[in-house]
N, C-alpha and C positions, 0 to 999 in steps of 0.2 A: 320211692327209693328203689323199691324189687324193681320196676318197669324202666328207672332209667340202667343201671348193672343189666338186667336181662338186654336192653338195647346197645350199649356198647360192645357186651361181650359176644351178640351176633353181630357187630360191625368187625369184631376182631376176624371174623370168619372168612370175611370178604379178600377176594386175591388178590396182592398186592400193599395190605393192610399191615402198618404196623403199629398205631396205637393210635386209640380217639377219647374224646373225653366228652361226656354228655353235661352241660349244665340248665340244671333246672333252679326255678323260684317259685314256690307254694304249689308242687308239681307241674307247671308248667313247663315244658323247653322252650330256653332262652338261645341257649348255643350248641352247636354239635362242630365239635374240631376233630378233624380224622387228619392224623400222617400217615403219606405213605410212600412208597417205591415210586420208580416212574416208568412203571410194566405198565401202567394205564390209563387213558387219559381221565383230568378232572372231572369232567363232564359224565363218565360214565359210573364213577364211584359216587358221584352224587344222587344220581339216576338209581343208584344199587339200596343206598341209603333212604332216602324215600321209600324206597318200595317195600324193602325189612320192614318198617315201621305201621305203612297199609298194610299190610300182608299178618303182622304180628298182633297188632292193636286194633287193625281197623279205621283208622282216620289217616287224613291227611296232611301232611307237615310241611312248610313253608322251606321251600328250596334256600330260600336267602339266608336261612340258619345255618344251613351250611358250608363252612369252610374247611376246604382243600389245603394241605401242605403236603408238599411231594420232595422228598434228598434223594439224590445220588448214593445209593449202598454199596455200589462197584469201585472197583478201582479211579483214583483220582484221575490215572494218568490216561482215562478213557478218552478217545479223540472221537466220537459218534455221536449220533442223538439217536437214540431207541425209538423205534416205530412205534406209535401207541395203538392201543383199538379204540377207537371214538363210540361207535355205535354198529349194533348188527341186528339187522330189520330180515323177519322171515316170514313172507304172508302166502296164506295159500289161498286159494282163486275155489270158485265153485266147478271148473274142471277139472280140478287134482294138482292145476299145475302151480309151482311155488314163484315166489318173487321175492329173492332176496337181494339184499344192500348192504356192504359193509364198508364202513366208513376209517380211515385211517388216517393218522399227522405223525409228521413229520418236517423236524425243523420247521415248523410253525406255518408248515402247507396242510393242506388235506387232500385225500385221494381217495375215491369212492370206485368200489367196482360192483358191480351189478354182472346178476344172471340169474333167468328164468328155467327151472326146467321139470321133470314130472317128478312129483314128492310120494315117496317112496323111504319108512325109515331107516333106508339104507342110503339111499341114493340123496338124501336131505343132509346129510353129514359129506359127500361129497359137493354139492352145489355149495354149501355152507365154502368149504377150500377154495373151492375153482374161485366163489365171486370175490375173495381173499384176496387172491393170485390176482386178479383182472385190476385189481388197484395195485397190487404192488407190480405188476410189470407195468402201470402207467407211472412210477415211481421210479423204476429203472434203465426205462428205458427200449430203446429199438435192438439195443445190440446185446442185451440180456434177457433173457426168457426164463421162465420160472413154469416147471407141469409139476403137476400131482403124480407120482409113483404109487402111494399106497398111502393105508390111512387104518388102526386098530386102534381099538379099546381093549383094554386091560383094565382088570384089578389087582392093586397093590396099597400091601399094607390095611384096609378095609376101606382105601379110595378109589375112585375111576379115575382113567390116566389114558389120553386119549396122545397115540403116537404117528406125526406125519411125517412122512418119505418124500420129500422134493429133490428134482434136476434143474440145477441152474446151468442153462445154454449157452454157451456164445459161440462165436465164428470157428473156434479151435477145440471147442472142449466140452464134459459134461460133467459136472461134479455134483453129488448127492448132497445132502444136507437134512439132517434128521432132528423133528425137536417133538417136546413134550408140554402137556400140561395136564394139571390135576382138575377135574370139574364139582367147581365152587357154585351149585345151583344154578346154571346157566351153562348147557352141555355145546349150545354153540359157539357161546363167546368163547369155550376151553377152548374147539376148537378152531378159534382164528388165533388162541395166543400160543399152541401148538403150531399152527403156521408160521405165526411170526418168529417162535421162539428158537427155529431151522436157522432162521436168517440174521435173524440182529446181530448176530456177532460177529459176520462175515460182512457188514450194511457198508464199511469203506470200499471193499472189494465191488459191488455190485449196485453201488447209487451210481447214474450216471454221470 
């Protein structure tokens, strides 16, 4: 009973997370239901849960336990579908240089941007943006362009808060666009949802 309470209430931690319920029989787990927002996709919160579990207990837990439920906490009269983060791969090479992949959906496409370059714990947090960026302007399009301005971490409140600065392009104009997010044990995925989180609100404006 301590182990399955200690495990839900680290699932409660997970971003995006708004309540899950662990069932066990003669301590075994039977099922694990997590609801949540749709800041992120299923596949990744399933991924996050798994790994609490190795990481906490030590063993391995059967993916098909668990189930995903995602609502709408926004406004009903939202007319968008929110870009999710699918997956964010960061590998570094035996010459220093990085290979990372971040994978994104949207309306039930996906978009994948890639970029290699020297890893640096500086410059690892920007390649993390740019390879962001490389899929959401394959999501945008030719006549919208998305750069990196600037990119800080802060502490607030006794959290990290990782804040990025984008120009979105077009033929006429340049408008900035500023987002945030809090880092929930995974400082890159914060920030790809610091990237997205500039944009989705603006995503009618700038899907092509």
């Amino acid at each position: 009973m301590q182990r399955k309470e200690e495990f839900q209430n680290t699932i409660l931690k997970l971003s995006g997370v708004i309540n899950s319920n662990v069932i066990v029989d003669s301590d075994l787990i039977k099922e694990i239901h997590v609801l949540t927002d749709q800041t992120r996709h299923p596949k990744q919160v399933s991924r996050d849960v798994q790994s609490i579990y190795a990481a906490k207990f030590g063993e391995v837990i059967d993916r098909k336990l668990i189930s995903i439920a995602q609502i709408d906490i926004e406004s009903p009269q939202k007319s968008y579908n929110r870009i999710l983060v699918d997956e964010v791969k960061y590998q570094i090479g035996n010459d220093a240089r990085a290979e990372v992949e971040v994978t994104l959906s949207h309306a039930d496409n996906t978009y994948v941007g890639r970029l290699s370059g020297v890893h640096t714990s500086r410059n690892s947090k920007r390649l993390v943006v740019e390879a962001t960026l490389a899929g959401l302007n394959e999501l945008f399009g030719s006549n919208q362009q998305i750069v990196l301005e600037d990119l800080k971490s802060v502490r607030m409140a006794g959290a990290d808060v990782y804040n990025v600065a984008l120009c979105a392009l077009n033929e006429s104009s340049e408008e900035m666009h500023i987002g945030s997010a809090i880092v929930r044990g995974d400082d890159k995925e914060a920030l790809v949802r610091a990237t997205l989180d500039a944009l989705n609100r603006r995503i009618t404006k700038l899907v092509k």
